[in-house]
C-alpha positions, 0 to 999 in steps of 0.5 A: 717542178717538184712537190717540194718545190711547189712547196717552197714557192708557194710559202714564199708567195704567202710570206710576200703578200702578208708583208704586203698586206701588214706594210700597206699605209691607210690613206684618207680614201680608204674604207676602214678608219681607226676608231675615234673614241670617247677619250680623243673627244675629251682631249678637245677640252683640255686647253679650256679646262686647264686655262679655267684651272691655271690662268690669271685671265680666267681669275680676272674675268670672274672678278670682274664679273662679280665687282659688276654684281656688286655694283648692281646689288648697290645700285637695287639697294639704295632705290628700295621703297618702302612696300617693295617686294623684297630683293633677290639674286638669282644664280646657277651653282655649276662653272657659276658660283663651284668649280667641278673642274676636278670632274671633268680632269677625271674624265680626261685623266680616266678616257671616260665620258660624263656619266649620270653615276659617277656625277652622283658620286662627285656631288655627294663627295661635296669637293667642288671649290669656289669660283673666284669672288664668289662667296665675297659677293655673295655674302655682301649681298646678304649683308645688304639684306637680300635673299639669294637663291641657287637655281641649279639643273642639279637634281634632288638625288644630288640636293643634300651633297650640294647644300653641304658643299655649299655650307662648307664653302662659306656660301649664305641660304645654303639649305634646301628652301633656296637650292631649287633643283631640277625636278624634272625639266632643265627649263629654268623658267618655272623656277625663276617665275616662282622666285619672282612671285615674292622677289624683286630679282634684281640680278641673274647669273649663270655660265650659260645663256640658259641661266637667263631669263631670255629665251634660249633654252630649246633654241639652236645656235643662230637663235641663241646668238640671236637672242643674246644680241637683243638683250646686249644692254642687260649684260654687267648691269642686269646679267653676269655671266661667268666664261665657261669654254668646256661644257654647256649648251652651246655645245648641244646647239652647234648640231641637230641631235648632237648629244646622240652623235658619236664621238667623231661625230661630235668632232666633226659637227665642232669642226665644222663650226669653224671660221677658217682663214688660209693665206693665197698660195 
């Protein structure tokens, strides 16, 4: 064989192993995997976000909650005795009371994650908008003498865009003394023991179990579930809760160290929670 023939062959081979090399599928067994990133992770929570932003059944579920607390404010009201502590309604401000719905499209929208930056942003824009029913209630409760507070995991540096976004919204005690911020933990324990120190806190509301007096906070998820089960009596009557299917603890519960797992990670940990169903072949 000549050089230059040599030459030809060897190009040849080379050709045929680079289109081998690039036309190769990648099957599940294989070692190397396409990345998963933060943006397929949000796509998770389109479906919820935009049944909360566009549904009927979501308007429906919130007033009903709030004709519920409305029930149980009148009832609070119509049993005071003279001497009696003053009443108070206890509530979180976020997916409870304002929608921050537009946040979270920007993160999809932007293939971002949450980030502690652009949260400040959001609250000091003071644009999130009320939840159905929301200021309505509220509003009669005051009517009826009692004292609102918002017990919010919010932090200080966000206090004066959320007393503005409130104020603008129609809500009553929209100032600093009855925004109770988060000053260091989340634990919205010691707060609520503070407004009950001079209340009568006839009524709490949240998205999330860790808006309630019961417990939860710190607990994993069968201990949360566990939780809720035995205070079941006091939901509608003492507890309302506001269906938030996007975000909140019950995400952080579904793993051990879940908030340092990675993207797919927390794909997976969510999957993993599934109750599944196959017909027999």
């Amino acid at each position: 064989m000549t050089k230059y023939n040599r030459f030809v062959t060897m190009f040849v081979v080379i050709g045929l192993l680079f289109t081998f090399i690039f036309q190769v599928p990648a099957f599940a067994g294989d070692t190397v995997q396409s990345a998963y990133t933060v943006s397929d992770l949000n796509e998770q929570a389109l479906m919820g976000l935009v049944w909360m932003q566009t549904s009927a059944e979501y308007r429906e579920l919130c007033y009903q909650a709030f004709n519920l607390a409305d029930m149980a404010v009148e009832k609070a009201v119509s049993a005071v005795k003279k001497g009696d502590k003053p009443l108070a309604v206890i509530s979180d401000l976020d997916e409870t009371l304002i929608d921050n719905g537009a946040y979270d499209g920007g993160l999809i929208q932007k293939k971002v994650s949450f980030s502690g930056k652009t949260w400040q942003e959001w609250m000091q824009a003071a644009q999130a908008t009320a939840i159905p029913g929301a200021v309505d209630f509220l509003n009669a409760a005051a009517q009826k003498g009692v004292v609102i507070f918002y017990v919010t995991n919010r932090d200080m540096a966000g206090l004066s865009g959320t007393v503005k976004n409130l104020s603008a919204l129609g809500f009553p005690f929209a100032d600093t003394k009855h925004v109770m911020v988060r000053i260091d933990a989340s634990d919205k324990q010691p707060r609520f023991d503070a407004v009950g120190k001079d209340f009568n806190v006839i009524l709490y509301m949240g998205d999330n179990a860790n808006d309630l007096p019961i417990g939860t906070y710190g607990k994993d998820m069968k201990e949360r579930n566990a939780i809720v089960d035995q205070n079941k009596d006091q939901f509608g009557i003492r507890f309302i809760v506001i269906p938030n299917p996007v975000y909140g603890d019950w995400e952080r519960a579904l793993a051990p160290d879940y908030q340092s797992l990675t993207p797919r990670g927390k794909s997976e940990a969510r999957k993993a929670q599934l109750r599944t169903w196959m017909p027999v072949q």
